[in-house]
C-alpha angles and dihedrals in degrees: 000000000000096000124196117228119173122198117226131175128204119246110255135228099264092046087128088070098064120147115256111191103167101022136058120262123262135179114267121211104217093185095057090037090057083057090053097045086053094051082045100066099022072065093054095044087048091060091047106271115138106219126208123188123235116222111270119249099197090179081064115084100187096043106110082063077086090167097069098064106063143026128214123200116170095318101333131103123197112205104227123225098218113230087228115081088217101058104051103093086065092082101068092076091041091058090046086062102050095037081063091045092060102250123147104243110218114176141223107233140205117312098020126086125179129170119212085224095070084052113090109176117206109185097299086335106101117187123202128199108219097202145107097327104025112058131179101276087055095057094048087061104047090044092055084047100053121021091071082061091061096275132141118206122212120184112205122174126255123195113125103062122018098261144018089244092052087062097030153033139153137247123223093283103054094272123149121219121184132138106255107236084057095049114079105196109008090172091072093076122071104223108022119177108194111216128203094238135065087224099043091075083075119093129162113194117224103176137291114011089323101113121184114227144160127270083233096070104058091143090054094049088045087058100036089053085044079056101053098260122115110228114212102203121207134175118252109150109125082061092041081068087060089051086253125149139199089262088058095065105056135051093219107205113174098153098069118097121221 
């Protein structure tokens, strides 16, 4: 039975030092982002998702943004190589858990860097954001890691959020949602649905029509349920100040059998 597990890993005690890259620093409460992170997984467990927690790296101020750190592609992982000098030593636990899991770990060398947050899978379609984080190196290699497992790589720019996954996501049928002054280049994708809000554009799907979005984004829920989709709607607002999404806290794997 195909079984969906899902990485997470716990904020850590220097959270609040996050990095911000495209919007202005506010203060972040850890205590209540702890509670939201919580809520966050207890979501994910409810619709089915075993969760396993990934060691914490409290030196690390940006790890609990887990999905940065690894991309899985049929069974294999590749290990990124954060674009951020800081946050690469959150990938070493990371590695530990899908290594345990059975993937195959693939990695991300010198001089490449690449964020799993700028890599957006559509069925063998995988789209990478070439911005701020990712750069060209990167691409090539996860190109040459994954397109002889059935992949096709598509590179789209990113210069208006952090990541591609911070502009854009997909429903269930391959459709992607994102609020245009945040999108570069819309007309890359096939099918694109524009939403009213920034955050709107971040979906997490958790199986079936039940799809895992953000409070912010109340006008976007309203039009994906007027559209025949279930929003699950969870807090995340202390991470929403360090530009991150529902998709950034979580390692979704849905293709390993159990």
């Amino acid at each position: 039975m195909p079984s969906k597990k899902a990485l997470v890993r716990r904020p850590g005690p220097r959270l609040a030092e996050g990095l911000v890259t495209h919007v202005e620093r506010e203060p972040v409460d850890v205590e209540r982002a702890l509670e939201q992170w919580e809520a966050y997984v207890a979501t994910l467990r409810a619709h089915g998702w075993e969760t396993i927690e990934v060691e914490p790296a409290d030196d690390c101020p940006d790890a609990v943004f887990v999905e940065d750190t690894v991309v899985i592609y049929r069974n294999v992982a590749l290990i990124t190589r954060p674009g951020a000098e800081s946050r690469r030593p959150e990938t070493a636990g990371v590695e530990e858990a899908v290594a345990r899991l059975g993937c195959s770990v693939n990695w991300i060398w010198e001089p490449g860097t690449l964020d799993g947050g700028d890599v957006l899978k559509i069925g063998d379609t995988v789209y990478v954001g070439r911005g701020g984080r990712t750069n060209a190196a990167g691409v090539q290699q996860l190109r040459a890691a994954f397109e002889p497992l059935g992949a096709r790589v598509v590179a789209v720019p990113v210069s208006k959020v952090l990541h591609l996954k911070s502009a854009v996501t997909a429903l269930p049928d391959g459709t992607v949602v994102g609020h245009i002054p945040k999108v570069d280049t819309p007309s890359l994708f096939p099918r694109f649905l524009p939403v009213p809000e920034e955050s709107g554009g971040h979906v997490v799907l958790l199986g079936g029509d039940k799809l895992l979005m953000a409070a912010s984004a109340p006008k976007t829920a309203d039009l994906l349920a007027g559209l025949g989709f279930e929003p699950v709607v969870v807090d995340i607002g202390e991470f929403e100040k360090l530009e991150g999404c529902v998709t950034c806290l979580s390692v979704r794997l849905r293709e390993l059998y159990a």
